[in-house]
KEMARVO-946793 format. One record per residue (C-alpha): residue number from 1; residue in three letters; x, y, z. Coordinates in steps of 0.02 Angstrom, whole numbers, plus 50000, padded with zeros to 5 digits. Each point is the difference from the previous one (the first is absolute). Example, Ala and Ser with C-alpha at 12.3 -4.5 7.8 and 13.67 -1.06 7.14 Angstrom:
<nodes>
(node 1 "ALA" (50615 49775 50390)),
(node 2 "SER" (50069 50172 49967)),
</nodes>
This chain:
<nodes>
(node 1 "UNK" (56742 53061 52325)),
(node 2 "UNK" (50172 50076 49942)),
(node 3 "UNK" (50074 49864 49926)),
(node 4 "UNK" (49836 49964 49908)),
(node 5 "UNK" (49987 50176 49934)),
(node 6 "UNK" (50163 50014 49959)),
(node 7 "UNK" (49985 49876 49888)),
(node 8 "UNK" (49850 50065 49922)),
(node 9 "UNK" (50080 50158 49987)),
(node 10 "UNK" (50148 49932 49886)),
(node 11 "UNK" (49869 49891 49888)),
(node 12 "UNK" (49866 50149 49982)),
(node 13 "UNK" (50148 50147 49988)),
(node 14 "UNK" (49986 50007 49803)),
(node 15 "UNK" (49794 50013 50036)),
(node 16 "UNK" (49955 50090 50159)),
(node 17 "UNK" (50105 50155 50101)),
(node 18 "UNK" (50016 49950 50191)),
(node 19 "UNK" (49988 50108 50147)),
(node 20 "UNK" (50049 49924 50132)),
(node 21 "UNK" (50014 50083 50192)),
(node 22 "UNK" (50054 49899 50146)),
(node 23 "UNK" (49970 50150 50125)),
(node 24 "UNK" (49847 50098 49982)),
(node 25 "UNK" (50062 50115 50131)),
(node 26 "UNK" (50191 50030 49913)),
(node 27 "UNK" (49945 50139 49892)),
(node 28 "UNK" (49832 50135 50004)),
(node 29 "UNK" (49966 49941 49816)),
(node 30 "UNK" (49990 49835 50036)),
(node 31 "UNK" (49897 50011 50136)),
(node 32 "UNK" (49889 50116 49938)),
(node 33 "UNK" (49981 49871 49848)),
(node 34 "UNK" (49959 49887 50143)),
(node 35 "UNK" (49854 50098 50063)),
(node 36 "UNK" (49945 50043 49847)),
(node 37 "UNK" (49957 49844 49941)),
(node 38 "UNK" (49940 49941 50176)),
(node 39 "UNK" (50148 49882 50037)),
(node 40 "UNK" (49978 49939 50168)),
(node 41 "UNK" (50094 49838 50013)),
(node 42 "UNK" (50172 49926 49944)),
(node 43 "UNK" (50034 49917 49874)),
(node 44 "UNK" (49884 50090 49873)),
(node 45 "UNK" (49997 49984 49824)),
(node 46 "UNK" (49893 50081 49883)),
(node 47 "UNK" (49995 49986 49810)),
(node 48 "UNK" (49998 50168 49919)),
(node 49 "UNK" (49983 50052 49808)),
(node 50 "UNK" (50095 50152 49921)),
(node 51 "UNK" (49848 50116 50065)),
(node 52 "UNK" (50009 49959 50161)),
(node 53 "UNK" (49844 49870 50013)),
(node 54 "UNK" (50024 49878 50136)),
(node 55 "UNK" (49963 49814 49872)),
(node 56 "UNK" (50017 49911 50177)),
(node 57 "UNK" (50043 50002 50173)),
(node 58 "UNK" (50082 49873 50126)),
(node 59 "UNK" (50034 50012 50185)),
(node 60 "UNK" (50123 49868 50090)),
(node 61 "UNK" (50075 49822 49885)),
(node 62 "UNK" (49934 49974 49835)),
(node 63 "UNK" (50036 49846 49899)),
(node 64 "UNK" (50131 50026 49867)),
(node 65 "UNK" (49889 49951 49867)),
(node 66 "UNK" (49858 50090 50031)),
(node 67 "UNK" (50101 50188 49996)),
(node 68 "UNK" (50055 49913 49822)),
(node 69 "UNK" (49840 49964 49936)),
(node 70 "UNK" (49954 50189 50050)),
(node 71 "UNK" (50191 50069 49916)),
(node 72 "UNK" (49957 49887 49844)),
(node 73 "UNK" (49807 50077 50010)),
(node 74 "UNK" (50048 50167 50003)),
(node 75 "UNK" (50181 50001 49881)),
(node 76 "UNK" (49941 49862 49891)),
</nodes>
């Protein structure tokens, strides 16, 4: 999923803010965030707007062009 969101991130960077954390366990915030939002398995991406809504949720691969449809959805 990397290289896939990588790219995304460099297309959507003028649209969206990224967080991205490759260790839930490397820092107390981030892992708290984890629990918080009920993050279980890796990957996980969640869509979230500037108030902190989750807009969606995905656990393990997702298809390029459906994360795109949801970036273009929510940062029109």
């Amino acid at each position: 999923m990397k290289p896939v969101v990588d790219g995304l991130q460099t297309s959507y960077s003028d649209k969206l803010d990224f967080a991205i954390y490759t260790n839930v366990n490397s820092e107390q915030s981030v892992s708290q965030f984890a629990d918080d939002k009920g993050v279980v398995y890796v990957p996980t991406m969640m869509l979230v707007n500037a108030e902190g809504v989750e807009l969606s949720r995905w656990v393990g691969a997702v298809a390029e062009g459906e994360l795109k449809m949801a970036f273009d959805e929510a940062a029109p």
